[in-house]
C-alpha positions as a Markdown table, in Angstrom:
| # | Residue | x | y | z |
|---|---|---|---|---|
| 1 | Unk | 22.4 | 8.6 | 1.6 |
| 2 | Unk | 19.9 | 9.1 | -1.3 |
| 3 | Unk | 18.9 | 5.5 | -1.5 |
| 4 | Unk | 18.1 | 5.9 | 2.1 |
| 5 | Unk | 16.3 | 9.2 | 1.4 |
| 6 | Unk | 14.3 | 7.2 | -1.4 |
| 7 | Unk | 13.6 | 4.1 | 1.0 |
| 8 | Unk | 11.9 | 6.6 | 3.6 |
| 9 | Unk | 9.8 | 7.9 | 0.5 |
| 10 | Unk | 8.4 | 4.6 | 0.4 |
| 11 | Unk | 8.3 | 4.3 | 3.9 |
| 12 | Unk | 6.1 | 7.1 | 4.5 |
| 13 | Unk | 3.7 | 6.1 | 1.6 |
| 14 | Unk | 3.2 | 2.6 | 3.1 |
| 15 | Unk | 2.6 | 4.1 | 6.8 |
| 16 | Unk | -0.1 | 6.5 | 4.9 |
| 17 | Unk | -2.0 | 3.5 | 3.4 |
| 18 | Unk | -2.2 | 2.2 | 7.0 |
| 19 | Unk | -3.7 | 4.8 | 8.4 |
| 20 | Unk | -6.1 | 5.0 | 6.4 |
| 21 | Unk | -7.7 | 1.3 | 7.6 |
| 22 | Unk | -8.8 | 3.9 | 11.2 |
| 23 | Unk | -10.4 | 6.7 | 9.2 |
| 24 | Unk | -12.2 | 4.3 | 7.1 |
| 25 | Unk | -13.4 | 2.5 | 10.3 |
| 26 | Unk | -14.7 | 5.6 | 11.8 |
| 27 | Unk | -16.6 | 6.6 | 8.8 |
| 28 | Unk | -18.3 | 3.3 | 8.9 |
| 29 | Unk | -19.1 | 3.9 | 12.4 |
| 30 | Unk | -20.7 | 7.2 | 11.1 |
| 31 | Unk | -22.8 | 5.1 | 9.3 |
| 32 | Unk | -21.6 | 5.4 | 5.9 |
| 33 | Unk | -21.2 | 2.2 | 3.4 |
| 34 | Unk | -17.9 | 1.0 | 1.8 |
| 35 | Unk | -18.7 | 1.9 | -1.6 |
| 36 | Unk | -19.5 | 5.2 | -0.2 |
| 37 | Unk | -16.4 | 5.6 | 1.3 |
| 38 | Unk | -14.2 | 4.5 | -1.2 |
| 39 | Unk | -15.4 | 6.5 | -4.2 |
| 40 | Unk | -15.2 | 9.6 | -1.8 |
| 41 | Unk | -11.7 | 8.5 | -1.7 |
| 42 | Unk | -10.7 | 8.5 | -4.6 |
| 43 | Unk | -12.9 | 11.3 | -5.5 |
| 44 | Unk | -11.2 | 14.0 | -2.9 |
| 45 | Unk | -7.8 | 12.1 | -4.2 |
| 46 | Unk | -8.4 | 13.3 | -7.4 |
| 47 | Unk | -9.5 | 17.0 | -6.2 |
| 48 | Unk | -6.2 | 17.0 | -3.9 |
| 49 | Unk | -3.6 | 16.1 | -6.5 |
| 50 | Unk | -5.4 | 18.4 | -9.6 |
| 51 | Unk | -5.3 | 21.6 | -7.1 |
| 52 | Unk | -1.1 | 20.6 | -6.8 |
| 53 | Unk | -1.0 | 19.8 | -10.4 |
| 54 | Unk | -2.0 | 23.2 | -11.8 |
| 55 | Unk | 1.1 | 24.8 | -10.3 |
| 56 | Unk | 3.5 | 21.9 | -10.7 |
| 57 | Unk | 5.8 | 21.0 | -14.2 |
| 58 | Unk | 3.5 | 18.9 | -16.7 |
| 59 | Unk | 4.9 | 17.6 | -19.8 |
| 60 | Unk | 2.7 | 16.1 | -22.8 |
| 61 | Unk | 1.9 | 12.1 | -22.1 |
| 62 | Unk | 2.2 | 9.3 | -25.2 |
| 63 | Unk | -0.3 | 6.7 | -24.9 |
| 64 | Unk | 2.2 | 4.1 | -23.6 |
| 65 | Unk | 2.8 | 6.7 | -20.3 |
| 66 | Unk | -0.6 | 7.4 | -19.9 |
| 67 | Unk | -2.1 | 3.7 | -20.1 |
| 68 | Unk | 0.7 | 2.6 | -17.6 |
| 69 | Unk | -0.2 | 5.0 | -15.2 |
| 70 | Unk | -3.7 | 4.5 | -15.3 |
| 71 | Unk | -2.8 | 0.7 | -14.9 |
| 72 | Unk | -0.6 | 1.8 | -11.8 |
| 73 | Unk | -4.6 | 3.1 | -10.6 |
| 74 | Unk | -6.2 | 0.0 | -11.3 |
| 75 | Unk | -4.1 | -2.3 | -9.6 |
| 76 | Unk | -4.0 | 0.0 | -6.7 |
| 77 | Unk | -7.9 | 0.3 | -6.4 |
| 78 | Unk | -8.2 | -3.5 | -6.7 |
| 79 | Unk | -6.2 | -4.0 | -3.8 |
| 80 | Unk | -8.6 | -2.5 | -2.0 |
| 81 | Unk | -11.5 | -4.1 | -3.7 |
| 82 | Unk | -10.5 | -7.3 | -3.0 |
| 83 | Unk | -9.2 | -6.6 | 0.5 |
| 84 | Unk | -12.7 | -5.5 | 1.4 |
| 85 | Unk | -14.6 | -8.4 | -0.3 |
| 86 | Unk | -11.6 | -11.0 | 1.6 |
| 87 | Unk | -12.7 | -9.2 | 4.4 |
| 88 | Unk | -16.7 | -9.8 | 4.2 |
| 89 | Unk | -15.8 | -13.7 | 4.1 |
| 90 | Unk | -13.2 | -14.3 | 6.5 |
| 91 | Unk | -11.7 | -12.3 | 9.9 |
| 92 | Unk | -9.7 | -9.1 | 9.8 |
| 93 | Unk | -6.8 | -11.2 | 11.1 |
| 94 | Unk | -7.0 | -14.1 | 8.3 |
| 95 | Unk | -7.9 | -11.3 | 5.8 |
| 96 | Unk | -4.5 | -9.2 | 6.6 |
| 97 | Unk | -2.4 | -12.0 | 6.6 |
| 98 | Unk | -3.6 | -13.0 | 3.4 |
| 99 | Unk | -3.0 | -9.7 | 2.0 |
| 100 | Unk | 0.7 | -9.4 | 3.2 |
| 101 | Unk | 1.6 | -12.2 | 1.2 |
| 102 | Unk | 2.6 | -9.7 | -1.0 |
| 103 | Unk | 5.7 | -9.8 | 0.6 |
| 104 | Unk | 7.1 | -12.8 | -0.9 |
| 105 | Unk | 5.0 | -12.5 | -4.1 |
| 106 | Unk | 6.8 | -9.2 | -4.4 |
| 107 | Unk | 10.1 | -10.4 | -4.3 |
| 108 | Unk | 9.5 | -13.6 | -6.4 |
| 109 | Unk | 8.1 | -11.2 | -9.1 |
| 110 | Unk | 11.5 | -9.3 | -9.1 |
| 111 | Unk | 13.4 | -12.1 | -9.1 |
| 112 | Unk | 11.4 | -13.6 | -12.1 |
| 113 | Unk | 11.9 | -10.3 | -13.8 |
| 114 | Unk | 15.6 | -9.9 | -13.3 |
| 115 | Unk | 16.2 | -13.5 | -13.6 |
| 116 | Unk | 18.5 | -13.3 | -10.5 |
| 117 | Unk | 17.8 | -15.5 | -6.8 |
| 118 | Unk | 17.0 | -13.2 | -4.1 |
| 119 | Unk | 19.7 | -12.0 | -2.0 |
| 120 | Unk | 20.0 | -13.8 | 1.6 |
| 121 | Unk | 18.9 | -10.6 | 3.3 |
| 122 | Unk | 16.0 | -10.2 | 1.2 |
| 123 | Unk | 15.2 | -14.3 | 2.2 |
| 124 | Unk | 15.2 | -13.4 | 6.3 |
| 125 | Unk | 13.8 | -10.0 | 5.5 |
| 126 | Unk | 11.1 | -12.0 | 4.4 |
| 127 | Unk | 10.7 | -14.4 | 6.8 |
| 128 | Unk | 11.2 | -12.2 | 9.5 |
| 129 | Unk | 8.1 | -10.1 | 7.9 |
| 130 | Unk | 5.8 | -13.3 | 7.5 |
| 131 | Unk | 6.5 | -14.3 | 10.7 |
| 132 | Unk | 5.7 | -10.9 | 12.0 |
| 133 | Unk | 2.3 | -10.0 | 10.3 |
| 134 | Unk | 1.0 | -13.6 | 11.9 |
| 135 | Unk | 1.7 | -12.2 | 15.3 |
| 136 | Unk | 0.8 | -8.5 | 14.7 |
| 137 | Unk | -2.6 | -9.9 | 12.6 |
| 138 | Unk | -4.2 | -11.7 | 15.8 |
| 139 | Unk | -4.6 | -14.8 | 13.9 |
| 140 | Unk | -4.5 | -18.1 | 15.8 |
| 141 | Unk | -5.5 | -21.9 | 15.7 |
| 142 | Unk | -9.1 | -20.9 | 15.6 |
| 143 | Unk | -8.7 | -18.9 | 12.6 |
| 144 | Unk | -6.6 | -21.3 | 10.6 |
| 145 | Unk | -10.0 | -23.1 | 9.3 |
| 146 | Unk | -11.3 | -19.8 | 7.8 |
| 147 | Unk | -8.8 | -20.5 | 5.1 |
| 148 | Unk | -11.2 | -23.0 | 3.7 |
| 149 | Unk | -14.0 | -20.5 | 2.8 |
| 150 | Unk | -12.4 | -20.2 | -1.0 |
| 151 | Unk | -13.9 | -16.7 | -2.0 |
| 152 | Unk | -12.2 | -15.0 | 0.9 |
| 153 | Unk | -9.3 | -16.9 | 0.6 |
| 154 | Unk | -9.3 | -16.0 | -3.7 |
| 155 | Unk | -10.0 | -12.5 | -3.0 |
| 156 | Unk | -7.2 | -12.2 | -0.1 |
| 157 | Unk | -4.2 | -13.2 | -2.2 |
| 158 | Unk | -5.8 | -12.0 | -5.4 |
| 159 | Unk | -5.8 | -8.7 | -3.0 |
| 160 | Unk | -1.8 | -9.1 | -2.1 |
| 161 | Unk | -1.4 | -10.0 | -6.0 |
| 162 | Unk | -2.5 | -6.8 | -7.0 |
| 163 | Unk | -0.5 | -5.0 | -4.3 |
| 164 | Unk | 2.5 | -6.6 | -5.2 |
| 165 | Unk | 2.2 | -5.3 | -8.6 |
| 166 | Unk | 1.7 | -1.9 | -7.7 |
| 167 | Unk | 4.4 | -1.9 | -5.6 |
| 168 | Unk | 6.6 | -3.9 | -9.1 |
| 169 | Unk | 5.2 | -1.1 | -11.4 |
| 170 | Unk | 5.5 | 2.0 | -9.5 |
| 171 | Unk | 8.9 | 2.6 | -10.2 |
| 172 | Unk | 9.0 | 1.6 | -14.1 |
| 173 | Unk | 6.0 | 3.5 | -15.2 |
| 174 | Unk | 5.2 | 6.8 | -16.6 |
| 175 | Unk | 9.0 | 7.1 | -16.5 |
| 176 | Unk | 10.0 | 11.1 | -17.2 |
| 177 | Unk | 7.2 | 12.5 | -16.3 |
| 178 | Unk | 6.7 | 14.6 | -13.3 |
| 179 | Unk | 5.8 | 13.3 | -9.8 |
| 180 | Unk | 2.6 | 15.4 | -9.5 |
| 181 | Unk | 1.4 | 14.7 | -12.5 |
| 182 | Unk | 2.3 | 10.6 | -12.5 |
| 183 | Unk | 0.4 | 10.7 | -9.5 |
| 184 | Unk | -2.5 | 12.6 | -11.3 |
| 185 | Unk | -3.2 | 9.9 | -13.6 |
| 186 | Unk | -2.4 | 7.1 | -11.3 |
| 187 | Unk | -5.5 | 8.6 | -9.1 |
| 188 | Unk | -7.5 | 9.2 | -11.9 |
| 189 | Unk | -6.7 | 5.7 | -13.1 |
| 190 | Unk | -8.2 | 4.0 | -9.2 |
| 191 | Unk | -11.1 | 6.6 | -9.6 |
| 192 | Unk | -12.1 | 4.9 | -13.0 |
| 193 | Unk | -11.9 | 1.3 | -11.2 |
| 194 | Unk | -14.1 | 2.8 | -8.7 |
| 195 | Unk | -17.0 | 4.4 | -10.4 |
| 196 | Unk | -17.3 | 0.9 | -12.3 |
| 197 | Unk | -17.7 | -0.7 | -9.0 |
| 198 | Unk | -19.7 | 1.4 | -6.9 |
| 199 | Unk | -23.0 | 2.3 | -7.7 |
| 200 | Unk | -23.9 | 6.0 | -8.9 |
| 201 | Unk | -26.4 | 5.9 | -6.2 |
| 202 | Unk | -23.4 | 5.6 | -3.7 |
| 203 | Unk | -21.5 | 8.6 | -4.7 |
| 204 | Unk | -24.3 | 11.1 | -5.6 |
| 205 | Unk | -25.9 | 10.1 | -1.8 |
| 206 | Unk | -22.8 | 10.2 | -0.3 |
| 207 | Unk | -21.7 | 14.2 | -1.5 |
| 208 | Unk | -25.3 | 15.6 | -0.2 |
| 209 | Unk | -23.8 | 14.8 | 3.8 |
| 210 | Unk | -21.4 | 17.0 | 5.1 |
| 211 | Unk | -19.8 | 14.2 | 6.5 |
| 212 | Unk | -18.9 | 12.7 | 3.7 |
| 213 | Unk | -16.9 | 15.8 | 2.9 |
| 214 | Unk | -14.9 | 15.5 | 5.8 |
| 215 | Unk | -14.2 | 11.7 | 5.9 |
| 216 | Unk | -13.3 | 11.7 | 1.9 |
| 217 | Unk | -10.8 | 14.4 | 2.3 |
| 218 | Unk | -9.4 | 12.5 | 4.8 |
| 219 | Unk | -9.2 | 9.4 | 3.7 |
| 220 | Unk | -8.8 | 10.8 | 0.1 |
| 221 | Unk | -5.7 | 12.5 | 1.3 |
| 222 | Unk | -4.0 | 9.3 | 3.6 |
| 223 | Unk | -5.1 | 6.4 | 1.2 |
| 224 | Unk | -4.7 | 8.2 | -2.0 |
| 225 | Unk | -2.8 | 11.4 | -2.1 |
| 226 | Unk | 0.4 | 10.5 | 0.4 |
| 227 | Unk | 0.7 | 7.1 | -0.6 |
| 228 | Unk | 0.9 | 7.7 | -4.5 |
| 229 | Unk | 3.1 | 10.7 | -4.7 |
| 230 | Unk | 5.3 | 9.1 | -1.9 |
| 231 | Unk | 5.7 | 5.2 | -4.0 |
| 232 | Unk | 6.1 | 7.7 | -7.0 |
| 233 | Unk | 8.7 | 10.0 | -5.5 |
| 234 | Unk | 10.9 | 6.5 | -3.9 |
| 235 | Unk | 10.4 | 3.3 | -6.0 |
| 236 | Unk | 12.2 | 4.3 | -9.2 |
| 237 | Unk | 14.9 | 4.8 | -7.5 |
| 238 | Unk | 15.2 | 1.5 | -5.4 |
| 239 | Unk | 14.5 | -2.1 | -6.4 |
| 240 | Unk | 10.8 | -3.3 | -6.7 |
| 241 | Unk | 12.1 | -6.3 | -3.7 |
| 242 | Unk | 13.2 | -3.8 | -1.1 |
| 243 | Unk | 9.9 | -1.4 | -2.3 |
| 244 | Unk | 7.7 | -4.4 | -1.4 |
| 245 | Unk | 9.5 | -4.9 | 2.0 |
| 246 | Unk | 9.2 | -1.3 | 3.1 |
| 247 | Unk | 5.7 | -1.7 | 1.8 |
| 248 | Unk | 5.3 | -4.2 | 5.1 |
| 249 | Unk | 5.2 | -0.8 | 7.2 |
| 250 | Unk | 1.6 | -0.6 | 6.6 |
| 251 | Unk | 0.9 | -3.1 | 8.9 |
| 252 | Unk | 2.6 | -1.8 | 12.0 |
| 253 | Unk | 1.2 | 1.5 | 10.6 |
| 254 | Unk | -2.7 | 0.4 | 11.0 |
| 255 | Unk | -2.1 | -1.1 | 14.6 |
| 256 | Unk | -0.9 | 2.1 | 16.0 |
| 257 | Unk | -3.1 | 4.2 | 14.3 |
| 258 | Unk | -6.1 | 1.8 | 15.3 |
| 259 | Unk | -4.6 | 2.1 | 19.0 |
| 260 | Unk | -4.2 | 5.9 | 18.8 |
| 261 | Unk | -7.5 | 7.0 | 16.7 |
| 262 | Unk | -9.8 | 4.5 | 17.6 |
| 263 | Unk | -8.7 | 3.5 | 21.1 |
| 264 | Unk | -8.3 | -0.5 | 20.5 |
| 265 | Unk | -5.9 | -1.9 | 22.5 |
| 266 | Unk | -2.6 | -3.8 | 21.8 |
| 267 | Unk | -1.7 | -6.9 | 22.8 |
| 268 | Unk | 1.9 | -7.9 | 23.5 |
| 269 | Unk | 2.1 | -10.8 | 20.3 |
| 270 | Unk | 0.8 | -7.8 | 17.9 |
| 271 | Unk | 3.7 | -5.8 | 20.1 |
| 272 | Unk | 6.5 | -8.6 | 19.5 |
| 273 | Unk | 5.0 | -9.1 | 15.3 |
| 274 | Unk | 5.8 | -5.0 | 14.8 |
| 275 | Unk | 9.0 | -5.7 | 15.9 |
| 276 | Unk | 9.7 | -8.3 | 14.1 |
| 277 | Unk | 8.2 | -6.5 | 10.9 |
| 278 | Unk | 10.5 | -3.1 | 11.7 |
| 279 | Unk | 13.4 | -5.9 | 12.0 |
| 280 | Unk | 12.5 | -7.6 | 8.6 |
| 281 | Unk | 12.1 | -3.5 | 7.3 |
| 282 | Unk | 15.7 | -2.6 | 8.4 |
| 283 | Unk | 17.4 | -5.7 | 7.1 |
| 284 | Unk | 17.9 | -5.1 | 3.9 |
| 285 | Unk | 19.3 | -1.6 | 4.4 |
| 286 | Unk | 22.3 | -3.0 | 5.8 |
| 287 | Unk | 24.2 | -4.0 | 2.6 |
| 288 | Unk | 24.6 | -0.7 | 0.7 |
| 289 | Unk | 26.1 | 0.7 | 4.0 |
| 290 | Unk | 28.4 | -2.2 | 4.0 |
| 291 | Unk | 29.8 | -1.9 | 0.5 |
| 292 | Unk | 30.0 | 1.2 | 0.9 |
| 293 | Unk | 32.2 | 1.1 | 3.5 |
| 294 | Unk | 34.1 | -1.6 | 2.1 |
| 295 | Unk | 34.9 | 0.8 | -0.8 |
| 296 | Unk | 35.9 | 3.8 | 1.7 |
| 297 | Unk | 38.6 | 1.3 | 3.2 |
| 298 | Unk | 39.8 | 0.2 | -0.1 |
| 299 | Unk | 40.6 | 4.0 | -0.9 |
| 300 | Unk | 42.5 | 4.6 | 1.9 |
């Protein structure tokens, strides 16, 4: 029950990060740029989880915690770095498929790691979620020569590298120290990443508009806050493969939030691809149940 408890951790956290694609798309359509937007996210992250950290357990970091977690920031901030520059090259739909090769990058990472083949389940899980994110990404023939413009194409699996490694990390570092204030660092660690990309002229613009306000806290609290503590709360206690394939619920997340908050419509392939993702989610869940039920018979 507590591995499934942890699993829905990471669950949540990868449904957040999808969300967020719609409330960055309507800040845009307010007129505001993407370096705007994303230092205001991880600007009102910060703000969030410091206002939870002063009332929540804190111990004292040694350098090896606190350089991992910042680490943990970085990769997290590059995802989105490189998303949005695979994006500027290529379509949405090439762009997201690229990404969600973290998938199998994740789980190649863990078995390089532990030295161990992937389980069969984890194989079809797989599968099933590659095959998936083609259908729920829109992508057809016509996009399938995008691939050949090599900046997108670098920055879109560069982009699912970093994820993958965020998703690999999250549950090894900053080990004994509290949720709150792992995820403290973690933020501060993408805000760092941030500042060095955006321009000063972006951030110090952005906070004299009201809007801004609104749209970072937002963002800020779906791309940043939920996401972190969630992955920090679930992945130590699961393993990195079946973090990364939870981690394939932000796909299914952003077409429904897209459908519901910014009125696109859904067609019936992206319908039968979020299937087929929640299929590739679930299968991998089914094994713990099973030996564990083998072990209830053996009892009796």
């Amino acid at each position: 029950m507590n591995q499934l408890r942890y699993s829905l951790f990471v669950l949540i956290g990868a449904c957040s990060y999808g969300i967020q694609g719609s409330l960055i798309k309507l800040a845009t359509n307010a007129g505001f740029k993407a370096e705007e937007i994303t230092a205001a996210q991880y600007f009102f992250g910060l703000l969030l989880v410091l206002l939870v950290v002063l009332f929540a357990k804190r111990v004292k970091l040694n350098i090896k915690q606190t350089a991992s977690l910042l680490a943990l920031g970085v990769l997290l901030s590059l995802t989105g770095v490189f998303y949005s520059t695979s994006i500027e090259q290529l379509t949405a739909s090439v762009s997201i498929i690229l990404l969600f090769q973290f998938t199998w990058i994740g789980i190649l990472i863990e078995a390089v790691y532990l030295r161990k083949f992937p389980s069969n389940l984890k194989i079809i899980s797989v599968i099933l979620l590659w095959a998936g994110t083609v259908l729920a990404g829109g992508a057809g023939s016509d996009n399938i020569t995008a691939l050949f413009n090599g900046k997108g194409a670098v920055f879109g699996i560069l982009a699912a590298v970093t994820f993958s490694l965020f998703l690999f990390f999250s549950g090894k570092a900053g080990k004994g120290v509290p949720t709150i204030q792992r995820s403290l660092v973690t933020t501060a660690g993408g805000l760092m990443t941030v500042l060095l990309v955006a321009s000063p002229a972006a951030i110090t613009e952005g906070i004299t508009t009201g809007a801004f306000w609104k749209y970072g806290l937002l963002v800020g609290l779906f791309g940043v806050v939920i996401p972190i503590v969630f992955f920090a709360v679930g992945t130590p206690h699961i393993d990195s493969g079946t973090a990364t394939i939870l981690g394939a619920a932000e796909l299914p997340a952003a077409i429904i939030a897209a459908m519901l908050i910014l009125g696109e419509q859904m067609t019936l392939a992206q319908m039968a691809g979020i299937i087929l993702i929640l299929i590739g989610i679930v299968v991998p869940q089914w094994r713990p149940r099973k030996k564990a039920h083998s072990r209830h018979l053996s009892v009796h």
